[in-house]
C-alpha positions in Angstrom: -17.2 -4.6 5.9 -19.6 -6.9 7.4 -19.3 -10.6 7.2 -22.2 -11.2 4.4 -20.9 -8.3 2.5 -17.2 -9.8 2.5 -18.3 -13.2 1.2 -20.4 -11.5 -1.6 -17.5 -8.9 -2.7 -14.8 -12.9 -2.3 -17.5 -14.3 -4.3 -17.5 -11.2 -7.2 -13.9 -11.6 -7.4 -13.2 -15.1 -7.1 -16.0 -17.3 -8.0 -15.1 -20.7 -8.5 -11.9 -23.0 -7.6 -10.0 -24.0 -10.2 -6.2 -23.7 -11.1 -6.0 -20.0 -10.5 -8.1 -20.0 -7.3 -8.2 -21.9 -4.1 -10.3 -21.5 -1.1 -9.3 -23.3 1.9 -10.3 -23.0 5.6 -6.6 -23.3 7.3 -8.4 -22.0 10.6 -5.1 -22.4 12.8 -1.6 -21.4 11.3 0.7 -23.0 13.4 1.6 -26.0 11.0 -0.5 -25.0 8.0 2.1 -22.6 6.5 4.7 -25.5 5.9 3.6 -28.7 7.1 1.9 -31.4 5.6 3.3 -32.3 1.9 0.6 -31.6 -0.5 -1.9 -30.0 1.9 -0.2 -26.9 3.5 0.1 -23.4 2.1 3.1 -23.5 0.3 1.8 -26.3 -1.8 -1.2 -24.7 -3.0 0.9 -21.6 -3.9 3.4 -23.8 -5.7 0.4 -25.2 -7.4 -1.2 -21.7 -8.4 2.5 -20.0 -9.5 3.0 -23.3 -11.7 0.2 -22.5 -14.0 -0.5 -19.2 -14.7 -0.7 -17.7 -11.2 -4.3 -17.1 -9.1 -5.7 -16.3 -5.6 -5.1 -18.8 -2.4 -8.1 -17.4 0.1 -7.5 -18.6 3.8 -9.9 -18.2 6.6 -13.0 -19.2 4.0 -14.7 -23.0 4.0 -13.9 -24.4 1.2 -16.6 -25.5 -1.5 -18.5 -22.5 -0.3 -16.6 -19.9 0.9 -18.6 -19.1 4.3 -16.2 -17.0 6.3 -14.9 -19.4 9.3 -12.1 -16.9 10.2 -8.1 -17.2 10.8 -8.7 -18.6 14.7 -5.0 -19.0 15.1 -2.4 -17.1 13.6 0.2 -18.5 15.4 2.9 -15.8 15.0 2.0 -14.6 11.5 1.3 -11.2 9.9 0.3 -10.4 6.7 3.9 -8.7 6.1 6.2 -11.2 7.6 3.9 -14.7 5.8 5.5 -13.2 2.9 9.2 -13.8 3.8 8.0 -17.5 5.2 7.1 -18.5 2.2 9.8 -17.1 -0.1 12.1 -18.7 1.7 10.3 -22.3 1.5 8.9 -21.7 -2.3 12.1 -21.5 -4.2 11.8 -19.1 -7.7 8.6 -17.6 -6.4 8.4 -13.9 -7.6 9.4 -11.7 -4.7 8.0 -9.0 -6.5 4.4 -9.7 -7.0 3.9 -12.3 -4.3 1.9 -10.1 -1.9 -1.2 -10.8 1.0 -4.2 -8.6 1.7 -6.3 -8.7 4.8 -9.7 -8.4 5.5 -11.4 -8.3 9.1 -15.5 -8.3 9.7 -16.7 -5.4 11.3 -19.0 -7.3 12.9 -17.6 -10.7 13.6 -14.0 -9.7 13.9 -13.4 -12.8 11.5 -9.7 -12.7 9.8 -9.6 -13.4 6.3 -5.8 -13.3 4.0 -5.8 -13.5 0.0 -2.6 -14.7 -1.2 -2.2 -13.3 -4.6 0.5 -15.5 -6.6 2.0 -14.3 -9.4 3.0 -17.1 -12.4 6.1 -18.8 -12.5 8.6 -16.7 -13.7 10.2 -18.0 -17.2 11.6 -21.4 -17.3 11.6 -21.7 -13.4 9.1 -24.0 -11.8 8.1 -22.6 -8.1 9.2 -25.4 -5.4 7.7 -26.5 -2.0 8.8 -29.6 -0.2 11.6 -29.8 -3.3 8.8 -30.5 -5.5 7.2 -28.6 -8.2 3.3 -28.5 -7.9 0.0 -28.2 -9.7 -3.8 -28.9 -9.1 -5.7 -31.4 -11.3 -9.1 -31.5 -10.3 -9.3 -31.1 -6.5 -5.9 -32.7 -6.1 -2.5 -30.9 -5.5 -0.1 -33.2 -7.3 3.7 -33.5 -8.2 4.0 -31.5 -11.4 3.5 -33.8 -14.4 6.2 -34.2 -16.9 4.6 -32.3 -19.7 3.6 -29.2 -17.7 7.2 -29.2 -16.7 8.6 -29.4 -19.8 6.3 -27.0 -21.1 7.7 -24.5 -18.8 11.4 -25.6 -19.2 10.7 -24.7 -22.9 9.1 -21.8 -22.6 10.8 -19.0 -25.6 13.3 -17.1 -24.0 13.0 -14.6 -26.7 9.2 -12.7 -26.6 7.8 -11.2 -29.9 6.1 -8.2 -30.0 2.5 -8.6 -30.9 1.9 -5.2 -32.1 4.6 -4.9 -34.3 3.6 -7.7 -36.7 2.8 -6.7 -39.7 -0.9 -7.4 -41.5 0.0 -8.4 -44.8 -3.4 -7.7 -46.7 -4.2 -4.8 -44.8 -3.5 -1.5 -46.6 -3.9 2.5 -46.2 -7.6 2.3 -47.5 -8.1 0.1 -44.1 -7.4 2.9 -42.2 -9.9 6.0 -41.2 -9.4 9.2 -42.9 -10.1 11.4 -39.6 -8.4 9.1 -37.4 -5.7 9.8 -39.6 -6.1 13.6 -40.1 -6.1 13.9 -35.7 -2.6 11.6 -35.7 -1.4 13.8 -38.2 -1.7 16.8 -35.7 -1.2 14.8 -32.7 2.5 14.1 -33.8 2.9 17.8 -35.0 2.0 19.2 -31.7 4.6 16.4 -30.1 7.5 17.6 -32.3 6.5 21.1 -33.2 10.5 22.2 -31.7 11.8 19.4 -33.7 13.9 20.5 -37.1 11.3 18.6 -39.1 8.4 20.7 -37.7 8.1 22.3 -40.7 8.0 19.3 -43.1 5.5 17.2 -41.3 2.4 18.6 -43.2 4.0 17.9 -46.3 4.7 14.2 -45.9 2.8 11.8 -47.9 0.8 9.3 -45.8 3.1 6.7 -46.2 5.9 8.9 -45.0 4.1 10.4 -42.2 2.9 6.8 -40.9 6.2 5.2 -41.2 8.3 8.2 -39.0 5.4 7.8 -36.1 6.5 4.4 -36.1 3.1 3.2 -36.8 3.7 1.4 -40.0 6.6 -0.6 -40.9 8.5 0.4 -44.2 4.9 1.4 -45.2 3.2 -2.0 -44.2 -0.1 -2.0 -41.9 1.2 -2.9 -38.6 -1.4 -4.3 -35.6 -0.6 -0.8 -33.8 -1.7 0.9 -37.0 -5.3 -1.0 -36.9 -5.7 -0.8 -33.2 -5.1 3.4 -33.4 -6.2 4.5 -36.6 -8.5 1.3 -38.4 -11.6 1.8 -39.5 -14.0 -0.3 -37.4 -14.5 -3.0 -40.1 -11.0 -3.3 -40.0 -10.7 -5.1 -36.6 -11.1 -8.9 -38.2 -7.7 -8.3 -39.2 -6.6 -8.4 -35.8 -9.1 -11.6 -34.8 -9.0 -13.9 -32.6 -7.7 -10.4 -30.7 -10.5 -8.4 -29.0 -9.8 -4.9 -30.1 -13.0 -3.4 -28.1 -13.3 -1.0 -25.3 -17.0 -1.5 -23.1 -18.1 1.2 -21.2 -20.4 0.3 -18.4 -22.8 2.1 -16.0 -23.7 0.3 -13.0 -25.9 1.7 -10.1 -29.5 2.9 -10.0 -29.3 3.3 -13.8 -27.5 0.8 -15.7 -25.9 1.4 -19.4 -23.4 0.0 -21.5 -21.3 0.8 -24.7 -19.0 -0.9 -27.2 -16.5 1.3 -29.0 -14.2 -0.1 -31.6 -10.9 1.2 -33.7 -10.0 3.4 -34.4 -8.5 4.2 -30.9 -7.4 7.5 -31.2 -10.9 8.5 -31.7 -12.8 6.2 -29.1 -11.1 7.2 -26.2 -12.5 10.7 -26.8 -16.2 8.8 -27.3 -15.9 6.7 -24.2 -14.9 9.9 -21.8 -17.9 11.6 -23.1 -19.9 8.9 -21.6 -18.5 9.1 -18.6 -20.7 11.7 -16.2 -18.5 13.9 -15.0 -20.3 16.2 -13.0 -19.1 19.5 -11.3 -19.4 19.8 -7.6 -19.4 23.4 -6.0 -16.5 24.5 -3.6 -17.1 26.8 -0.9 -13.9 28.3 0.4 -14.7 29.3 4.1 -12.8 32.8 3.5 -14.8 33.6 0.0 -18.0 34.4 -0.7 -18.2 33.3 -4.4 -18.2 29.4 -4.8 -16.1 27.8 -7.7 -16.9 24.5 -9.6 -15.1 21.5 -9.7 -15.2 18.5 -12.2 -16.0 15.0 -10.1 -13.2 13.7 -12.5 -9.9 15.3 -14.0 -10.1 14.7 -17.5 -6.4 13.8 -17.9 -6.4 11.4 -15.5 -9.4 9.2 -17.2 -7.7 10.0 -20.7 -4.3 9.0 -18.9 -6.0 5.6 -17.5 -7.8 4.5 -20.7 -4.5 5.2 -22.6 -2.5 3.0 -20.4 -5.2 0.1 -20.8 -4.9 0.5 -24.5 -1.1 0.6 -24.6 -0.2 -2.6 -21.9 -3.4 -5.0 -22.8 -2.3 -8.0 -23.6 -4.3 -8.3 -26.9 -3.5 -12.5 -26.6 -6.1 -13.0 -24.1 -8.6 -12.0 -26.3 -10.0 -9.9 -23.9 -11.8 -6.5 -24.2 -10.8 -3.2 -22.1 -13.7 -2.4 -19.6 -14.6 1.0 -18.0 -17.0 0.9 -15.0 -18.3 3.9 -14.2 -20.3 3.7 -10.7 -21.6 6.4 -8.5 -18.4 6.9 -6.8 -15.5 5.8 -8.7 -14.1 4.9 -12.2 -12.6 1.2 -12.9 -10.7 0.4 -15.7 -10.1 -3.1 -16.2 -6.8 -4.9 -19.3 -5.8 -8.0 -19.6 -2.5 -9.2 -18.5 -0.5 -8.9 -15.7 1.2 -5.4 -14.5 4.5 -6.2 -17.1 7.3 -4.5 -15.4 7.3 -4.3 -11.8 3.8 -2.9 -9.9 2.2 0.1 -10.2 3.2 1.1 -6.8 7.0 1.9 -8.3 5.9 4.2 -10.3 3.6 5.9 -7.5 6.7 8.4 -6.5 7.7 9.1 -10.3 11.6 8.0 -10.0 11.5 4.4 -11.5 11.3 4.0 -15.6 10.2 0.6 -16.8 12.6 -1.3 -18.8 10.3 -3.3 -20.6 6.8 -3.2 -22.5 4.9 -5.8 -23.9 3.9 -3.8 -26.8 6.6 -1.7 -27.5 5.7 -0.8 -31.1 2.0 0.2 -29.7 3.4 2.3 -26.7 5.9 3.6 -29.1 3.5 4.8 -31.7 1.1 6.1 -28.6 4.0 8.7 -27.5 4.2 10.2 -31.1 0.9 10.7 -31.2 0.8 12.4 -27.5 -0.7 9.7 -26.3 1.1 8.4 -23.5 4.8 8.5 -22.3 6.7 5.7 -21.9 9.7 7.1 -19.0 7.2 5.9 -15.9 5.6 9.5 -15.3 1.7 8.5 -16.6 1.0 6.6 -12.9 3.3 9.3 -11.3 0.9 12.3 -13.4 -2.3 10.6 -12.4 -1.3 10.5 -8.5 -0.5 13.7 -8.6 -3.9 14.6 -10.3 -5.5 13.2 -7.4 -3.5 14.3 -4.7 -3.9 18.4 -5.9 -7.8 17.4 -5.8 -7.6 16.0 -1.7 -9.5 13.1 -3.7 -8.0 9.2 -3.0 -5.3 8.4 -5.0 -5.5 5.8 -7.8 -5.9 2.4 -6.7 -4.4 -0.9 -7.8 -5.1 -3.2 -5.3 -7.5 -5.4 -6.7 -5.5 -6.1 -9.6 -5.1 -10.2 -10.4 -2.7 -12.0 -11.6 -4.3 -11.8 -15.5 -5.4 -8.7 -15.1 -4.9 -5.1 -14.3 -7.7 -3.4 -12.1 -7.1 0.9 -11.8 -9.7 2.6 -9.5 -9.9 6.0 -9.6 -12.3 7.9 -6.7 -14.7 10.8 -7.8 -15.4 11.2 -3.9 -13.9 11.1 -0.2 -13.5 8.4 1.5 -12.3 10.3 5.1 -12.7 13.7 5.7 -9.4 14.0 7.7 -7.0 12.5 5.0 -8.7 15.4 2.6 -8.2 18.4 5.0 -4.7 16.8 6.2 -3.7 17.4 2.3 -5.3 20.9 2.4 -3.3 22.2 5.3 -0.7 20.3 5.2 0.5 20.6 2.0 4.2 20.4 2.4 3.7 16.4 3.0 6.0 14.2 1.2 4.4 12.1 -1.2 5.4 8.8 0.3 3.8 10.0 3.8 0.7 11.0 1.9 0.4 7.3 -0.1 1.3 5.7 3.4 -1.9 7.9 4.6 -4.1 7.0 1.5 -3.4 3.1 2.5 -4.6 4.4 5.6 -7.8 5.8 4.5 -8.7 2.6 2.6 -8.1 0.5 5.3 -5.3 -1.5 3.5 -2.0 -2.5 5.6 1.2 -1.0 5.4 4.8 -2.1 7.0 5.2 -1.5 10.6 7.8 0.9 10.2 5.6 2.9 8.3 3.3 3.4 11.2 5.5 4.4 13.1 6.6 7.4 11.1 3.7 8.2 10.9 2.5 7.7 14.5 5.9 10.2 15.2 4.7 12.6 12.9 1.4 12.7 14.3 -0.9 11.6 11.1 -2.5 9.0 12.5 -3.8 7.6 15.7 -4.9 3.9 16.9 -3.9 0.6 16.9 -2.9 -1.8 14.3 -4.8 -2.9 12.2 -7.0 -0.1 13.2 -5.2 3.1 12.3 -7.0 6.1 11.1 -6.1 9.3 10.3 -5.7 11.6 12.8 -8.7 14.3 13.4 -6.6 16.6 15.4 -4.8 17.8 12.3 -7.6 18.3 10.4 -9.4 19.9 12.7 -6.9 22.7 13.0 -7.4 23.6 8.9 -8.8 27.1 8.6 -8.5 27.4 4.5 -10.3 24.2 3.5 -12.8 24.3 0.5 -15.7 22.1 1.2 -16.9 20.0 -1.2 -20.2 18.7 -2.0 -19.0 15.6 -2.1 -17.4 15.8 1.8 -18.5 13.6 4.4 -20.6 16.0 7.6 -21.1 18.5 5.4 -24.3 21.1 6.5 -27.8 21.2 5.7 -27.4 23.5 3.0 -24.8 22.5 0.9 -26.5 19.0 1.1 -29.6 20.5 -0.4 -27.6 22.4 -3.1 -26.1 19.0 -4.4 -29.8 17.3 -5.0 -31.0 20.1 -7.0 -27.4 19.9 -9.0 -28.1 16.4 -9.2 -31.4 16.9 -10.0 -30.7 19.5 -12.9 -28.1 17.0 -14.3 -29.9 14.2 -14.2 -33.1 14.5 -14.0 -36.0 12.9 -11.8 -34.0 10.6 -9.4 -35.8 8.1 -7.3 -34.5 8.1 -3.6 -32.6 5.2 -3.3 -29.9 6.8 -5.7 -30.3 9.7 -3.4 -29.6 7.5 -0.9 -26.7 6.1 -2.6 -24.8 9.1 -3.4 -25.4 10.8 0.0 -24.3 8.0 2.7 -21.0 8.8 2.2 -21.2 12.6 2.1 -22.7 11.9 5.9 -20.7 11.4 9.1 -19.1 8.0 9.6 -20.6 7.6 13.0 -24.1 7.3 11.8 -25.4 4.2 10.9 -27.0 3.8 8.0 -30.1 3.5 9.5 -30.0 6.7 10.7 -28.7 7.8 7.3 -31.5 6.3 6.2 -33.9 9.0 8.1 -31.1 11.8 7.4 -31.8 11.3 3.1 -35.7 11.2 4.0 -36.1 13.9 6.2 -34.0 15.9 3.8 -35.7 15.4 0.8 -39.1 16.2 2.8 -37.8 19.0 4.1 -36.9 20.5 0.9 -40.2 19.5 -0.7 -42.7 21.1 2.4 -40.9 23.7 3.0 -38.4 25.1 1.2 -41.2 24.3 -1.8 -38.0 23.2 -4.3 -38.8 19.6 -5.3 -41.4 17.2 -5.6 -42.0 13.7 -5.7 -44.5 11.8 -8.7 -44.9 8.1 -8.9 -44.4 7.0 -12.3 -44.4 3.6 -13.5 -44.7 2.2 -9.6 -41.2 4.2 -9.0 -40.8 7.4 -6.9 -39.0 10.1 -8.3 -38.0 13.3 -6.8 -38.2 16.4 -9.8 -37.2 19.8 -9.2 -41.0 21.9 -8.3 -41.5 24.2 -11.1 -44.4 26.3 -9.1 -43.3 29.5 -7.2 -39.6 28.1 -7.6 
């Protein structure tokens, strides 16, 4: 992206400095990795990891985060900073300490964001053989009551969802909430020996062996799943709410409450999932395709409602934007990151709300042996859509993206005809595609295999592939796609939707365009297409209403 454009999406994410987030300029790296006491960058990241974790940003001026640029990165990559400073930070978490790069497309200025992950329990993070935090603007020696605050931290964690509600009863919960959990957890155990009994159990019974209640007591997972919505101040100061939000041309919003099991259903009608025609080259029939897979938005929201960390008092947010899904929870990824679950082998050890994720499995809600991720890239992958994206994830909080369009046209017909890939190769490719880093190494392999072309850090994937596909559907949605099927997606959007002023047009269509066209020239592609299919192919119109342009479909001769 271009320089303004990276300071304002820095600015979104981290917008003030405080104990969570620094911005410093560090313009020349040859002694500001481990130099000066107090000043360098293993300070600051002692300083963040000591309280509750944050974002170190480098290359930025600090007080207003103008991009200056990394001038001098003395020997340093983004992949071997990482082993500096584990070795110089003692008890820093190998595991979550990671850096992401950004370069300007049109300054060429280098930017790194440290992401540091909290102090793992009881273990202060060193630099210089001290422990560190930030008071004020300062970096100072860690004072004696934050470290004795994290030397007695409780060894022993207690699950939130599992406590018990003492005045909370069965008349707190709702009747069809109930009814649906009832046939959720047949469906789950219908090869079980009790099959048969299940519809006979009283409430209590029922309740108690879907480990929702506790020997018949109202547990926080009962009132988070199956509560009535009047029901939730039993859970305060906790923020049992799920938003839904529409940003774009048109902007929306939604709060939906407990019970769970129902609004999850609510929220994914909201979301517009459109269908998108397919045009195999060798048919003559198209077929449809929905912009999302509903298991995979069901499979996302689920997760968020099963690993919040209700604590924070935080609500679960869904953004739906023109081109992708984000689902935001509080908390930190709890065991591991996301990326070990991308390939399906790993199974977490840990949750921090086991009685919540438990309950969620016997109602078919989730799973709790590591496949959900695993399921949702694989959703993706059998779509030639991006894969589900974690990256912008923070050390409080948990950040999912999932793409309802492409991104590059050759990663999508690369998964069409080459369908045999590995997984890992096509996640490697996906990184790829998104312009994120990945190891040397991994180039490599995939230079050897021939998937991708260029220089590092300016890999792509490689055309010559994907030009050789002779079986690939098209999508509406597909960057360089013709005329015609350009056409056919306005009046489908228009038919959806409604009138539809042109910048939204303009919004949605940039990306279906080729990437060598500027967006200027996009600019006059979305114009003269929309005049062309008003003057003479006589199917839409444009009416001013309200000082707005909006584009209808032309109901005479049509």
């Amino acid at each position: 992206m271009i320089e303004k454009d990276l300071r304002e999406y820095l600015l979104h994410l981290y917008p003030i400095e405080n104990e969570s987030c620094e911005w410093k300029e560090f313009k020349n790296l040859t002694h500001a990795v481990s130099g000066d006491k107090g000043n360098d960058i293993i300070s600051y990241i002692s300083a963040l990891a000591n309280m509750e974790g944050g974002e170190l940003i480098i290359g930025v001026m600090d007080k207003t985060l103008a991009i200056v640029g990394i001038e001098n990165l003395h020997n340093y990559t983004p992949e071997n900073i990482r082993l500096r400073i584990l070795t110089k930070c003692p008890n820093l978490d190998s595991e979550e300490f990671r850096v992401d790069q950004s370069i300007t497309s049109d300054t060429a200025k280098r930017v790194w964001v440290f992401h540091v992950p909290r102090h793992k329990l009881r273990l202060p993070v060193y630099a210089h053989d001290k422990a560190w935090q930030r008071i004020d603007d300062n970096l100072v020696e860690l004072r004696p009551e934050r470290l004795a605050t994290i030397l007695a931290e409780p060894i022993e964690s207690v699950d939130w969802s599992a406590q018990v509600v003492p005045d909370a009863s069965l008349e707190d919960l709702d009747p069809a909430a109930l009814a649906l959990a009832r046939e959720k957890f047949r469906e789950k155990n219908q090869t079980s020996s009790f099959a048969n009994e299940i519809s006979s159990w009283d409430m209590r019974t029922f309740l108690d062996k879907a480990k929702i209640t506790i020997q018949g007591n109202i547990s926080r997972s009962a009132l988070i799943l199956l509560g009535k919505p009047e029901s939730v101040h039993f859970l305060s100061p906790a923020m049992t709410q799920i938003t839904w939000k529409l940003e774009g041309e048109e902007r929306a919003y939604e709060h939906f409450e407990p019970p769970f099991l129902l609004a999850t259903t609510s929220v994914l009608h909201r979301i517009r999932n459109i269908k998108y025609k397919i045009f195999p080259d060798n048919q003559l029939l198209a077929t449809e395709v929905n912009k999302y897979d509903t298991r995979v938005i069901l499979e996302a929201l689920h997760n968020c409602i099963a690993h919040q960390d209700y604590t924070l008092s935080s609500r679960i947010v869904v953004t739906e934007k023109v081109d992708r899904l984000i689902f935001e929870n509080a908390g930190s990824f709890f065991d591991g990151r996301p990326e070990d679950y991308f390939i399906g082998e790993r199974t977490p050890q840990r949750y921090r709300n086991h009685w919540l994720a438990q309950g969620m499995v016997n109602l078919n809600m989730i799973d709790t042996v590591g496949h959900g991720i695993h399921a949702m890239i694989m959703a993706q992958r059998q779509r030639y859509f991006p894969l589900p994206d974690y990256s912008k994830s923070e050390s409080r909080k948990v950040v999912l993206e999932i793409f309802g369009h492409v991104i590059d046209e050759n990663y999508t017909r690369l998964l069409l005809e080459r369908q045999d890939l590995p997984l890992s190769k096509v996640i490697l490719l996906d990184r790829i595609q998104k312009r994120q880093t990945i190891t040397d190494d991994a180039a490599n392999i995939l230079r050897k295999a021939g998937l991708i072309e260029g220089r590092k850090p300016g890999f792509f994937v490689s055309a010559k592939i994907a030009a050789a596909t002779n079986t690939r559907p098209i999508y509406t949605r597909n960057r360089g796609i013709e005329k015609a099927r350009l056409k056919e997606f306005v009046l489908q959007h228009i038919r959806e939707f409604g009138p539809t002023p042109r910048t939204q047009f303009e919004e949605l269509l940039f990306s279906m365009l080729p990437a060598v066209l500027s967006n200027e020239k996009k600019h006059h592609k979305v114009k003269n297409l929309l005049t062309e299919m008003r003057m003479k192919d006589n199917a839409i119109r444009c009416r001013t209403v309200g000082g707005v342009s909006l584009w209808e479909l032309e109901t005479r001769g049509v």
